[in-house]
VOGU-3710 file (C-alpha; in Angstrom, 3 decimals, decimal comma):
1> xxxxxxxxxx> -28,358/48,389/174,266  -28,097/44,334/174,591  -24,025/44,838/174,555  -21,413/42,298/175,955  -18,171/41,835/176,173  -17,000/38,683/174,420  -16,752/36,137/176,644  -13,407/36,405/178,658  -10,225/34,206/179,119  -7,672/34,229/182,363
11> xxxxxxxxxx> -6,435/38,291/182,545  -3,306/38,683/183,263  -2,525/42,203/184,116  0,840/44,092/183,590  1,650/46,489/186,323  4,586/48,662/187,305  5,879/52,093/187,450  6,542/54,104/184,697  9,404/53,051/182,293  10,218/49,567/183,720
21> xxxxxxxxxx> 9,450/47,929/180,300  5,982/46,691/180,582  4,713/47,333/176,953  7,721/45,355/176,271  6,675/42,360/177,988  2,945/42,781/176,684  4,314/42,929/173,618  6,964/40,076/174,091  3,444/37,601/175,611  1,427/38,768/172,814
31> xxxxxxxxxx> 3,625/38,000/169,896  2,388/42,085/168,086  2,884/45,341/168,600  0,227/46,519/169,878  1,898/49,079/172,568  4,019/51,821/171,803  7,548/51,364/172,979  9,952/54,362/173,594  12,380/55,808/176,022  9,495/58,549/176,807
41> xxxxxxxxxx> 7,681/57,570/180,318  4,614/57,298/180,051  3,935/56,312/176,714  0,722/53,917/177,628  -2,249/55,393/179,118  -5,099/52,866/178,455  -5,717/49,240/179,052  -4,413/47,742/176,104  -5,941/44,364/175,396  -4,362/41,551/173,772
51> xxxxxxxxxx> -4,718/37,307/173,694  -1,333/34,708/173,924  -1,167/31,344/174,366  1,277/29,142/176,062  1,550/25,394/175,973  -2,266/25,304/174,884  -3,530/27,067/177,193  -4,949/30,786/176,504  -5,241/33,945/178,090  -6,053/37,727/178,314
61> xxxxxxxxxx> -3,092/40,348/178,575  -3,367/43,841/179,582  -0,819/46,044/179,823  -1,870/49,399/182,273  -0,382/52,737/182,091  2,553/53,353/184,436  1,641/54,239/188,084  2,284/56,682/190,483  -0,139/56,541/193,188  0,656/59,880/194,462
71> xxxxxxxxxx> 0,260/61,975/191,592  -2,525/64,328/191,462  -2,431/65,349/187,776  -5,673/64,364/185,648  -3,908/61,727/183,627  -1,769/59,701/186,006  -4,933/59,680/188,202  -6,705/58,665/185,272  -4,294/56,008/184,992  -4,415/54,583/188,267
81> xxxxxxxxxx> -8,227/54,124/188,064  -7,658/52,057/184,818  -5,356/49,999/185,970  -7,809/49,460/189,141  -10,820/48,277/187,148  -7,606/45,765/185,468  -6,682/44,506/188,603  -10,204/43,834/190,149  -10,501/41,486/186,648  -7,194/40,037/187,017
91> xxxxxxxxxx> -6,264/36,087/187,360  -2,979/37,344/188,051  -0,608/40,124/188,367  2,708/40,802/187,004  4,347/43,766/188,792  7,519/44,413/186,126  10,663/46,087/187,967  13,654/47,033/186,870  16,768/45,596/187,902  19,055/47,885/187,340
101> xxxxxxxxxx> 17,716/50,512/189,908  16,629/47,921/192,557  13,653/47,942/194,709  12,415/51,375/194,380  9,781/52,547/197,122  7,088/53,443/194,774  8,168/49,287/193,792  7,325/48,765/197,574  3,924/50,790/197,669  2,495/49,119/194,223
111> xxxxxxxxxx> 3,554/45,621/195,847  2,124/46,434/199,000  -1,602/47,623/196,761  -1,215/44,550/194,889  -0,700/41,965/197,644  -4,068/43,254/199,346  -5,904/42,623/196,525  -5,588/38,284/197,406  -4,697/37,827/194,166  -1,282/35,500/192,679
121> xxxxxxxxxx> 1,422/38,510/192,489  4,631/37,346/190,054  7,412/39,949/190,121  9,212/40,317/186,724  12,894/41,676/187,553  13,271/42,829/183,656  16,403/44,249/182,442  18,521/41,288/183,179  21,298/41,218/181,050  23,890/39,463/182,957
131> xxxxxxxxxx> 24,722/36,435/185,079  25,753/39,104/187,790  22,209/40,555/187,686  20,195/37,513/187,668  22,360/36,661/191,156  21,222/39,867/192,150  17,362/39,659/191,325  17,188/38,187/195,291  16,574/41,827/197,063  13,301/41,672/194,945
141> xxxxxxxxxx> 12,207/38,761/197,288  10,994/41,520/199,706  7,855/42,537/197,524  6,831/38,790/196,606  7,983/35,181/196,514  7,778/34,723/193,303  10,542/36,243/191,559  11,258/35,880/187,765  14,581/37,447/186,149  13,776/38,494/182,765
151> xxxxxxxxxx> 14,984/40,443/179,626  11,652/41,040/177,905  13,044/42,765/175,064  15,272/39,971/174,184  12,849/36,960/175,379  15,405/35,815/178,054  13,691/34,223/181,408  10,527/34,780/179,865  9,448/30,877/179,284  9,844/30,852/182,967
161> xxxxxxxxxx> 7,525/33,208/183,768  4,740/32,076/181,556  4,817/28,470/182,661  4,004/30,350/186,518  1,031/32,870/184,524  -0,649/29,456/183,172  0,135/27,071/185,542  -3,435/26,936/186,782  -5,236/28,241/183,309  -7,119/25,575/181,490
171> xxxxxxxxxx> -6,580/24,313/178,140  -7,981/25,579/175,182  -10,974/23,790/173,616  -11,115/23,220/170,384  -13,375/25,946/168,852  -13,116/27,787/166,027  -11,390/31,312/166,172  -13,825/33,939/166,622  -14,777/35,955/163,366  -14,787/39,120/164,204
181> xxxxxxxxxx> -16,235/42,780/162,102  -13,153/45,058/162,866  -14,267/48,426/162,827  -11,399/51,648/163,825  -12,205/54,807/165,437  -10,775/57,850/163,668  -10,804/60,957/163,912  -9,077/64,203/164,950  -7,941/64,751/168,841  -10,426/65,233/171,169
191> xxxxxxxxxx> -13,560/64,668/169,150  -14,940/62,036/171,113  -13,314/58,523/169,921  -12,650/57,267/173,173  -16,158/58,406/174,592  -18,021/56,571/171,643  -15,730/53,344/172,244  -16,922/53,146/175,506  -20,809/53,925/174,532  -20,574/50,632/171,763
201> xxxxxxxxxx> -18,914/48,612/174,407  -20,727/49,229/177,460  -17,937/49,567/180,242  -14,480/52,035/179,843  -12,356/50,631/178,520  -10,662/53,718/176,692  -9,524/56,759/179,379  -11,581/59,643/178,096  -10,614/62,888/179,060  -10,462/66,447/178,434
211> xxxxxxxxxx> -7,101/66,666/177,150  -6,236/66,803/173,505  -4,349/63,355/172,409  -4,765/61,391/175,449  -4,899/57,648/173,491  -1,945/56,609/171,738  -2,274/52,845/171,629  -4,606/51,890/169,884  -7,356/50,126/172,121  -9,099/46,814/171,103
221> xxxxxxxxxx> -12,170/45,447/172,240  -14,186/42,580/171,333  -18,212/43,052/171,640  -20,814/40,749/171,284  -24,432/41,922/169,799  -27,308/40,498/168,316  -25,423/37,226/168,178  -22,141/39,158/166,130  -18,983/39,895/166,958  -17,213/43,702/166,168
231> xxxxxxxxxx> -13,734/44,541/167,373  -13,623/48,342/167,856  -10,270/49,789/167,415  -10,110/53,288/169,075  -6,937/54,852/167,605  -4,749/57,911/168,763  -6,346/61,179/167,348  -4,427/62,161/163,879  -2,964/65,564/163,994  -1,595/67,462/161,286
241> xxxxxxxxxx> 2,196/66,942/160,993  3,681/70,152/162,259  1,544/69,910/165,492  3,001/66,125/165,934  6,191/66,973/168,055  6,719/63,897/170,829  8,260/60,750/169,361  5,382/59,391/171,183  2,656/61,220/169,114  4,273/60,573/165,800
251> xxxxxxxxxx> 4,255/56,873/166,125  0,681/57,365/167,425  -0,225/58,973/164,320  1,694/55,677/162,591  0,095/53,181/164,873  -2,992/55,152/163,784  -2,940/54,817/159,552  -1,367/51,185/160,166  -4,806/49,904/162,235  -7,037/51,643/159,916
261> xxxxxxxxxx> -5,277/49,598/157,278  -6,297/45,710/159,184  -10,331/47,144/159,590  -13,439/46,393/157,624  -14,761/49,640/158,168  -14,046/53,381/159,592  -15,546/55,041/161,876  -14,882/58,497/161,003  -15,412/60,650/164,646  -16,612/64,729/163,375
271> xxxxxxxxxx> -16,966/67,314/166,307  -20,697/68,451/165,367  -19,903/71,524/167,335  -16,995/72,185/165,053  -18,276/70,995/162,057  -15,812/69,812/159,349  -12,569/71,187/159,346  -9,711/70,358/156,618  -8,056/68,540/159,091  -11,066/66,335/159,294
281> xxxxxxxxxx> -11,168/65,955/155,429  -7,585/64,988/155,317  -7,886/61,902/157,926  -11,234/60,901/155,821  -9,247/60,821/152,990  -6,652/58,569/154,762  -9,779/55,955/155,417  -11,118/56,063/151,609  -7,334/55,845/149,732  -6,743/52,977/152,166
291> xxxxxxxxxx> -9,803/51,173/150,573  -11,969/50,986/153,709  -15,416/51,430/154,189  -16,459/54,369/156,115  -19,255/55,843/158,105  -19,091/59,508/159,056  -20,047/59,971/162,874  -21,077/63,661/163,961  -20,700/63,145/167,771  -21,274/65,965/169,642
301> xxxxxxxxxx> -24,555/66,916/168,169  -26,507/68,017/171,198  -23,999/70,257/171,848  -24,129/71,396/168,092  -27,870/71,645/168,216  -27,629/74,005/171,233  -25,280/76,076/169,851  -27,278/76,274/166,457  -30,903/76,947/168,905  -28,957/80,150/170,418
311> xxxxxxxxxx> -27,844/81,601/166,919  -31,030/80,931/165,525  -32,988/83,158/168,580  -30,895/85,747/167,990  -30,406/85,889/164,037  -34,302/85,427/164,170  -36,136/89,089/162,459  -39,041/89,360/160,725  -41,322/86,899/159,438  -40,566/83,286/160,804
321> xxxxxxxxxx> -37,978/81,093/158,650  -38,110/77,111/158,889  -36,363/75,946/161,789  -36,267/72,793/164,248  -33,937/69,873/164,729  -35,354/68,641/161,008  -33,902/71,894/159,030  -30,797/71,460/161,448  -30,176/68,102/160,523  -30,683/68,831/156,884
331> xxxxxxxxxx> -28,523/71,702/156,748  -25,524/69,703/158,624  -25,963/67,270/155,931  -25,518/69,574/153,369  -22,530/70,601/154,846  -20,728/67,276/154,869  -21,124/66,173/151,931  -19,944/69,550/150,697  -16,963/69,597/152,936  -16,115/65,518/152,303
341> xxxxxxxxxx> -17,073/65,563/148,502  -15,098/62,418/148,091  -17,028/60,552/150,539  -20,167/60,876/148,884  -21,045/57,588/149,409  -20,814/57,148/153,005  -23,144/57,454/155,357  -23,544/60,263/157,514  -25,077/59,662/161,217  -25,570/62,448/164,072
351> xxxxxxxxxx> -25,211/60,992/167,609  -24,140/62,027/171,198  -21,410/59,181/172,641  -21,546/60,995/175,969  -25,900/61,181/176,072  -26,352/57,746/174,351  -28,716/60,178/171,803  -28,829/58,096/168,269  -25,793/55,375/168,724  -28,190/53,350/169,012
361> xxxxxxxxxx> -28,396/53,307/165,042  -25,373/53,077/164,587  -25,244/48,814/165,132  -27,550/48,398/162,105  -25,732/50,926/160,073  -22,020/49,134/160,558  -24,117/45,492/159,643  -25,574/47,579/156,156  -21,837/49,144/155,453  -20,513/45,659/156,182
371> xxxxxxxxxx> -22,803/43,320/153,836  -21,998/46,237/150,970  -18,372/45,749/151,433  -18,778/41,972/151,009  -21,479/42,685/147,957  -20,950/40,065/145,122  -23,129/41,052/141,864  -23,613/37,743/139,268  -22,075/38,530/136,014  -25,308/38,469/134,711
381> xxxxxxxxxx> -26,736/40,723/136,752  -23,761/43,292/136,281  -24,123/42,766/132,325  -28,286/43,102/132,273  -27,093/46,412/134,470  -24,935/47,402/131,606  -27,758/47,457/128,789  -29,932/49,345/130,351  -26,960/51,866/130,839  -26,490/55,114/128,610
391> xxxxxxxxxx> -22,894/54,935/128,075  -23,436/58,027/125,813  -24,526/60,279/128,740  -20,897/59,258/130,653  -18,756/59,559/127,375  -15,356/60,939/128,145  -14,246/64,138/127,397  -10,610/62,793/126,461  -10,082/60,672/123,401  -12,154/58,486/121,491
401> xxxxxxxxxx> -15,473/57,404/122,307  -15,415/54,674/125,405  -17,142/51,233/124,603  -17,740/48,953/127,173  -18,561/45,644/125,995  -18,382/43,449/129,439  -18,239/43,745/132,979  -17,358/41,167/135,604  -16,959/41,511/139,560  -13,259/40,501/140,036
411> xxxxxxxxxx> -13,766/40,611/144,149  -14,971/42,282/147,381  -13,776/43,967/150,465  -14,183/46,713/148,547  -16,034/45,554/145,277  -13,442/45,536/142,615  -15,006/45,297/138,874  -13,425/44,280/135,436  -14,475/45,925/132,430  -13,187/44,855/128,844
421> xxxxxxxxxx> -13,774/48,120/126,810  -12,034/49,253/123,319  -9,175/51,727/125,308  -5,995/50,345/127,289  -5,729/53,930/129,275  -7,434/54,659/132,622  -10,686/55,951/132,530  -11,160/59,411/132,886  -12,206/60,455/136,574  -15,461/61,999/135,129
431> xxxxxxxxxx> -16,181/58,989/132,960  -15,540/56,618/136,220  -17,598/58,863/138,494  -20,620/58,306/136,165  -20,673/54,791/135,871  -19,903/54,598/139,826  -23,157/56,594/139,863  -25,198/54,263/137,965  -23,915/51,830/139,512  -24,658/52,579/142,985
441> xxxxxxxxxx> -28,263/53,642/141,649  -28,342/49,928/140,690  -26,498/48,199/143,818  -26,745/48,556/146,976  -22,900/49,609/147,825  -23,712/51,897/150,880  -20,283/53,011/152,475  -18,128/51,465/150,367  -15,669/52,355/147,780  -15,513/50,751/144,423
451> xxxxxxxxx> -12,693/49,953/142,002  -12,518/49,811/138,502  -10,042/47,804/136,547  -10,001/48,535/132,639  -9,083/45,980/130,064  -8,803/46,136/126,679  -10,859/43,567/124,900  -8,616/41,384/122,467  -9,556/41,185/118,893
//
């Protein structure tokens, strides 16, 4: 597929048990946040990515889920092989304890994994809110040598432990910051966000797995292809608010609306096999009032275009009806766009992230959504446009008739337009929807939404 990674700076990767404050400290290095803090254990299950840079010099930050090499279960095993792939990438490693509950042995057993790996192991004693337990950080000398009391949530010790992280790092060049397409994942639980993040980039990154909800960080990564950068954000999957119970999952479901709200474009994940439910309409309609573009991804569909091959054998009587993956496709289409009406303008694209089958496409198709977004018409052009227009045929039903006696784009990102016209009020929705119409029949504004500001033309 010609995908790479962007090209990499020092990792340093975040490691620990559960609940010993590590999103803390990733968010403390990385100046956001990114990871989801709470008093649930837990809480992070992916690799979440982030950049910081200290005294000039920059590096990579990942913070893992919380181990426990012993457990069984799908998802802490899950866990553990994340934070594996981490650690085999890792410059160095920061194994954060806690200091209020002393060396624990599963502190002992991740020390013990680390130190075989060769690699420089800093211990971060967090939870240090006294003089008394700085003094008694030293029984943490048994897992390393290098010992660092800290209080990450407060920022105390912490300048300490990042001139050790960078001592050997080298100093940033001086390049220009990487401008990158950011594109989010949406999409309900379970449809296949995670599996397609990992299809676009090329390695996992996001823990995909059978279980309903299992991302709730949001996961960034940075791609290269055909020369361009994209930052994929795979988000937690939106549920509907009475099925949101954990604090956990309702500041996933946050986390979620606020990263849709710093993309370019959406991503909107469908279960094929499902089709569209109203759950599925209500997150679209998250991704087109927040002003984003947005491309409709059916994932699943060779599982949809089994199921559809078995009905069709046994519905099948009589004379022969038109069938095949063409009348499929075409019949799935017409079901979108009834089902996501208000999307009509986005572009709908059937793929497989777990097959490979069609994603492909879907490189070229982000580029077309993201040179629409970023569309700029001349005034001239818009105004020739207008002429040829018959306002007539759009006239609306409420009031007087509507003149419109100039147009001007007022910006992009999504193309906002200006038109002077002989009413103060809004347009009517009708009236709007027509001249959006024409206009798209004019423009190329694939994927896009488009915004109309009226203004009434001074005598």
């Amino acid at each position: 597929m010609g995908v790479n990674a962007a090209p990499g700076l020092p990792s340093v990767v975040i490691v620990g048990r559960p609940n010993v404050g590590k999103s803390t400290l990733f968010n403390r290095l990385t100046a956001s946040r990114r990871s989801i803090v709470t008093d649930e254990p837990g809480i992070t299950r992916d690799r979440i990515y982030g950049t910081a840079t200290w005294q000039g010099r920059p590096f990579e930050v990942v913070d893992t889920g919380g181990i426990v090499p012993d457990d069984k279960a799908t998802i802490p095993k899950e866990i553990l092989r994340q934070a594996r792939v981490a650690i085999e990438l890792a410059a160095v490693l920061v194994l954060v304890v806690d200091s209020r509950a002393g060396v624990t042995p599963l502190d002992q057993e991740l020390a013990q994994l680390l130190r075989r790996t060769g690699k420089r192991l800093l211990i971060a004693v967090n939870k240090v809110d006294s003089q008394a337990q700085t003094s008694a950080s030293h029984v943490f000398y048994e897992l390393a040598q290098d010992i660092f009391p800290i209080a990450a949530e407060h920022g105390t010790g912490v300048d300490d432990l990042l001139d050790a992280i960078t001592r050997d790092f080298p100093e940033a060049p001086d390049e220009e910051e990487v401008e990158a397409l950011n594109i989010a994942i949406i999409g309900r639980p379970n449809v296949g966000k995670s599996t397609l993040l990992n299809r676009m980039v090329g390695e996992e990154r996001a823990i995909v797995s059978a279980e309903p909800g299992t991302t709730r960080d949001a996961v960034d990564t940075l791609v290269r292809y055909n020369d361009r950068d994209y930052r994929f954000v795979d988000t937690a999957g939106i549920r509907r608010k009475g099925k949101t119970k954990l604090v956990a999952e309702k500041l996933s479901v946050v986390m979620a609306r606020k990263n849709l709200e710093r993309a370019d474009i959406a991503l909107m994940v469908v279960d094929a096999a499902q089709g569209v439910t109203s759950n599925d309409a209500t997150i679209a309609s998250y991704a087109e009032q927040s002003g984003r573009s947005v491309i409709v991804v059916m994932n699943k569909w060779d599982l949809a275009q089994t199921a559809m091959g078995k009905s069709d054998a046994r519905e099948q009587k009589g004379p022969k009806k038109k069938t095949g993956p063409q009348k499929l496709l075409e019949d799935y289409q017409k079901m979108v766009r009834y089902k996501l009406k208000f999307l009509d303008y986005a572009p709908v694209i059937f793929l497989s992230a777990l097959t490979g089958e069609r994603t492909g496409k879907l490189f070229s198709l982000i580029d077309q959504v993201a040179a629409a977004r970023l569309r700029r018409v001349t005034t001239g052009e818009m105004n020739r446009w207008l002429d040829k227009v018959d306002l007539a045929r759009g006239t609306s039903p409420a009031g007087r008739e509507m003149k419109i006696f100039y147009i001007t784009q007022a910006g992009t990102a999504p193309p906002t337009f200006v038109l002077f016209t002989n009413q103060a009020k809004p347009m009517h929705f009708s009236y709007q929807r027509f001249l959006e119409n024409q206009l798209r029949a004019a423009f190329d504004f694939t994927g896009t939404p488009l915004k109309f500001k009226i203004r009434l033309k001074k005598r």
